[in-house]
C-alpha beads as a LAMMPS data file, in Angstrom:
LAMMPS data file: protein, C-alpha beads

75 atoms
74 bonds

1 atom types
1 bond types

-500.0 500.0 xlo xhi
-500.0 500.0 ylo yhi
-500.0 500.0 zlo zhi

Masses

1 110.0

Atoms # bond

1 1 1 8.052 -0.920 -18.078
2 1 1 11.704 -1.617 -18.839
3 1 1 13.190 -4.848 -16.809
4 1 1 15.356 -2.955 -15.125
5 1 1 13.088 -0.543 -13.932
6 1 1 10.480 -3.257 -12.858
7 1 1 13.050 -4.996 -10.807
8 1 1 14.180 -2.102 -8.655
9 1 1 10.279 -1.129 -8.577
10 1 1 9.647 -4.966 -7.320
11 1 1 12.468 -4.222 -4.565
12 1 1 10.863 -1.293 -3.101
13 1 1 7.512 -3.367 -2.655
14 1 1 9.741 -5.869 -1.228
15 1 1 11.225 -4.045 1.206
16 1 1 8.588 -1.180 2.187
17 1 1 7.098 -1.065 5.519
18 1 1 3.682 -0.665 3.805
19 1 1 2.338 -0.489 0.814
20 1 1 -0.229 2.245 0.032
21 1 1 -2.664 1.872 -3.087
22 1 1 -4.062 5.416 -4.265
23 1 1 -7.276 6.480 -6.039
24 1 1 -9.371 3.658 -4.759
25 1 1 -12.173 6.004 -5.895
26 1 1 -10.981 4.753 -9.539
27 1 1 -11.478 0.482 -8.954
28 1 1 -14.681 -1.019 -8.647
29 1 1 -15.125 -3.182 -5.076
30 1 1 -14.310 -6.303 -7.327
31 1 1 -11.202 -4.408 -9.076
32 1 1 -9.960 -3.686 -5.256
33 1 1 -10.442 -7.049 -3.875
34 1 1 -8.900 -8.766 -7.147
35 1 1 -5.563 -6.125 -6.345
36 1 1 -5.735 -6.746 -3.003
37 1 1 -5.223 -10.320 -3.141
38 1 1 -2.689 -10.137 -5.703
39 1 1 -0.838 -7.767 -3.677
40 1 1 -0.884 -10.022 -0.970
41 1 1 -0.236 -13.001 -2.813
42 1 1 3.228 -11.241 -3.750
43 1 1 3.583 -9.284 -0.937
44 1 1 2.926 -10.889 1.931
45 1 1 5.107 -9.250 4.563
46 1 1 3.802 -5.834 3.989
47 1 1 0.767 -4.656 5.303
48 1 1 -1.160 -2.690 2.612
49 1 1 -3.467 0.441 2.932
50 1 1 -5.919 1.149 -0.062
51 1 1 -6.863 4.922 0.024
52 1 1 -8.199 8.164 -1.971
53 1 1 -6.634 11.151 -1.710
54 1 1 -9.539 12.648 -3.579
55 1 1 -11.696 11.561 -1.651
56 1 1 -10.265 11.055 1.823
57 1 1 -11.333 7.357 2.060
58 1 1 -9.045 5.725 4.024
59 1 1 -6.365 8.691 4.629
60 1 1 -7.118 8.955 8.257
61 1 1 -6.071 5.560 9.114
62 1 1 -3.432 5.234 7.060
63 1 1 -1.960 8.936 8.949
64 1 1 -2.631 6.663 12.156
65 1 1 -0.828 3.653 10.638
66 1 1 2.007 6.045 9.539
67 1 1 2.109 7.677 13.469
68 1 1 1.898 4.402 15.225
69 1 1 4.831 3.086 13.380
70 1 1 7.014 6.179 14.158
71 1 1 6.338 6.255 17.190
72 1 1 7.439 2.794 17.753
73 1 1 11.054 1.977 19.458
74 1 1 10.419 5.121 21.579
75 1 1 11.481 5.592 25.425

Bonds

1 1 1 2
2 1 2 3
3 1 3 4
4 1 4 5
5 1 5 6
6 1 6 7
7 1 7 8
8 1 8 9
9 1 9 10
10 1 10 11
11 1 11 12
12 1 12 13
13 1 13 14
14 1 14 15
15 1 15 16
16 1 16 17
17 1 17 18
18 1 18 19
19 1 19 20
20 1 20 21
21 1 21 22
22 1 22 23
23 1 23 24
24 1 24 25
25 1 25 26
26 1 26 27
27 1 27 28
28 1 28 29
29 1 29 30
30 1 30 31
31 1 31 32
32 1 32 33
33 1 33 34
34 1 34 35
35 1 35 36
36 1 36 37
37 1 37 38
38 1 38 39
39 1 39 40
40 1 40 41
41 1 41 42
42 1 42 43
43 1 43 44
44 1 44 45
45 1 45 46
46 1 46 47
47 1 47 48
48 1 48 49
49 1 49 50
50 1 50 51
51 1 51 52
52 1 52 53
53 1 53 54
54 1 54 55
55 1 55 56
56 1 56 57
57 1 57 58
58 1 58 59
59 1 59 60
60 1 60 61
61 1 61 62
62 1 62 63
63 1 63 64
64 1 64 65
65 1 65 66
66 1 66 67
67 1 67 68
68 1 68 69
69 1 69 70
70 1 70 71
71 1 71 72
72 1 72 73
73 1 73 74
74 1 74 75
């Protein structure tokens, strides 16, 4: 990835009000915990959501996450 690139990609993790990991279906349980903790490890501000689109782990509480968070500062 160019430097430039990975910078303003870094900034978006920095500032995102969650960050969602896709095709969990694709890592190994050991392959998710290792990028779980390094997510965290850089990250630590943002909750994080591992899912699978394919397979729907995890979608529905992410959607709840999502809705929770919106509906937040209502009233």
């Amino acid at each position: 990835m160019h430097p430039d690139a990975a910078y303003i990609y870094r900034k978006q993790l920095e500032e995102a009000d969650m960050i969602v990991v896709n095709k969990v279906d694709l890592l190994s349980p050991t392959d998710q915990t290792t990028l779980r903790e390094l997510i965290a490890d850089q990250f630590p501000e943002q909750p994080v959501r591992f899912i699978s689109a394919h397979t729907g782990e995890g979608v529905d509480e992410w959607v709840t996450a999502v809705l929770e968070a919106a509906g937040q500062g209502e009233g």
